[in-house]
C-alpha atoms as a printed R data frame, in Angstrom:
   type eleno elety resid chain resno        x       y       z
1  ATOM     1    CA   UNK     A     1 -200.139 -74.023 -36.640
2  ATOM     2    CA   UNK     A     2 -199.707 -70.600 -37.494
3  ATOM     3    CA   UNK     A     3 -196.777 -71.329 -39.949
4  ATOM     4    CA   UNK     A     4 -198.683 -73.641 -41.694
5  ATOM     5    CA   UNK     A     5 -202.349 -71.587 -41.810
6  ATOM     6    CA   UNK     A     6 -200.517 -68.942 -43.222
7  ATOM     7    CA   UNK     A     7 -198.520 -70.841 -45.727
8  ATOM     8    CA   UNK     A     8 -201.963 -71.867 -46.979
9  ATOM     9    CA   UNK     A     9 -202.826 -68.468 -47.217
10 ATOM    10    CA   UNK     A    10 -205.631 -68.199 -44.476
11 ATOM    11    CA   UNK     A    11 -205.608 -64.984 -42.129
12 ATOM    12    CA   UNK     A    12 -203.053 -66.335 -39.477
13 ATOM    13    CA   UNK     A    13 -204.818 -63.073 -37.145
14 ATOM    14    CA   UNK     A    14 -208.294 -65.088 -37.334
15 ATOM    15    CA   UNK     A    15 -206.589 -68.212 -36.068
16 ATOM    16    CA   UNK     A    16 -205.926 -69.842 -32.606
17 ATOM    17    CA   UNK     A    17 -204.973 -73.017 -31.594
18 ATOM    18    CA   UNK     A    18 -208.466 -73.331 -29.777
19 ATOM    19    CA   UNK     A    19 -210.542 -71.960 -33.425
20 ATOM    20    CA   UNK     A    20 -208.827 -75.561 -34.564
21 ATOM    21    CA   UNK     A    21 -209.917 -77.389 -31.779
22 ATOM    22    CA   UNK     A    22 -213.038 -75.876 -31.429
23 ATOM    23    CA   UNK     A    23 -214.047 -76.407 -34.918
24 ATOM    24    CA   UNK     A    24 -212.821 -79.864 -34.994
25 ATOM    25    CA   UNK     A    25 -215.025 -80.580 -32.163
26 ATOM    26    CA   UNK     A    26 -218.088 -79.250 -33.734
27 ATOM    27    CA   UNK     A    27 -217.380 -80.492 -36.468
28 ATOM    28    CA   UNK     A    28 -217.229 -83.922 -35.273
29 ATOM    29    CA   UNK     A    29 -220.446 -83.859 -33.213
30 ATOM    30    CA   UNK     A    30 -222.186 -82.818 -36.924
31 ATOM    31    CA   UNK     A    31 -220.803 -85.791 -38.119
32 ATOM    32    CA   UNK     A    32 -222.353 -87.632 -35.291
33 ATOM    33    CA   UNK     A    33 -219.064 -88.894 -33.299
34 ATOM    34    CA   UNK     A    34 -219.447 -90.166 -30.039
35 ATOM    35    CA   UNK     A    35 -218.547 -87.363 -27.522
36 ATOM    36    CA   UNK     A    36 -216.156 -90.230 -25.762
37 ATOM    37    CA   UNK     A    37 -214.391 -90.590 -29.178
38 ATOM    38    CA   UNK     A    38 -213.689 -86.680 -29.479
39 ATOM    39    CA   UNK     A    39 -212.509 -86.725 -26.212
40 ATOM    40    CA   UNK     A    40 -209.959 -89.093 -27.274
41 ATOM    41    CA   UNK     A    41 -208.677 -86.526 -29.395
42 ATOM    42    CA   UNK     A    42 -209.012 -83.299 -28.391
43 ATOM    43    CA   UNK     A    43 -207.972 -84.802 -24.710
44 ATOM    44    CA   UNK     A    44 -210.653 -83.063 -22.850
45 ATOM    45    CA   UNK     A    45 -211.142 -83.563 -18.900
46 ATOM    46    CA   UNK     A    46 -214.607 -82.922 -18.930
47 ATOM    47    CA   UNK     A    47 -217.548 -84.427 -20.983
48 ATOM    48    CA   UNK     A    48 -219.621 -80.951 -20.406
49 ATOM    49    CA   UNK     A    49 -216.847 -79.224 -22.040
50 ATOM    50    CA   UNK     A    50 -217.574 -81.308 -25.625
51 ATOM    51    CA   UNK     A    51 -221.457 -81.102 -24.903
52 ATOM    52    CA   UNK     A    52 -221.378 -77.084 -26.082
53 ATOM    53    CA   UNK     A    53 -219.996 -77.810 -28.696
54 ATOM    54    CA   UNK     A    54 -222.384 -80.329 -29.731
55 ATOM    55    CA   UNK     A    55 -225.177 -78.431 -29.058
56 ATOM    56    CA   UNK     A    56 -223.898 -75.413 -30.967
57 ATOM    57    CA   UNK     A    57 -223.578 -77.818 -33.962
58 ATOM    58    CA   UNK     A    58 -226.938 -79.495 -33.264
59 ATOM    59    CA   UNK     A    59 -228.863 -75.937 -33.118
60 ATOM    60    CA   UNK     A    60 -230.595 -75.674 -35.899
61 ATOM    61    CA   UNK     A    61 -230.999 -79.569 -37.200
62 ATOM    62    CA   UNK     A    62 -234.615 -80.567 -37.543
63 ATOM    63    CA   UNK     A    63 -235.416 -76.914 -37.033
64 ATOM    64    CA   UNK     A    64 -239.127 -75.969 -37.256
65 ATOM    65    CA   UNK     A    65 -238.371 -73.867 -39.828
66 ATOM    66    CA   UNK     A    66 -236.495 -76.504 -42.145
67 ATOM    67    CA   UNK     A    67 -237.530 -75.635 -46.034
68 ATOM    68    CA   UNK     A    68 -238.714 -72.218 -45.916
69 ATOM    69    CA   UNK     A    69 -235.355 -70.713 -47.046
């Protein structure tokens, strides 16, 4: 992973193997994916596990404060 981060020129010290599947996860859940269908991917054991990272992507949707920025 690192070969290829850095061959796109992206700080290869900033990266992990678990940044990648951390933001694919959240990513996913913003995008509304089933947590079953991450799972499938990221091969997860336990459905808790993907649930932080939805909430983490779901924190500030329909946020009281939505439009004042």
């Amino acid at each position: 992973m690192k070969r290829y981060a850095e061959a796109a020129g992206l700080d290869v010290e900033k990266l992990s193997g678990h940044s990648l599947r951390a933001g694919f996860v959240t990513s996913a859940a913003e995008n509304r994916a089933s947590i079953s269908r991450i799972m499938e991917v990221t091969r997860h054991r336990d459905p808790r596990t993907v649930e932080t990272y939805v909430r983490r992507a779901d924190r500030f949707k329909d946020h009281a404060v939505d439009g004042f920025l």
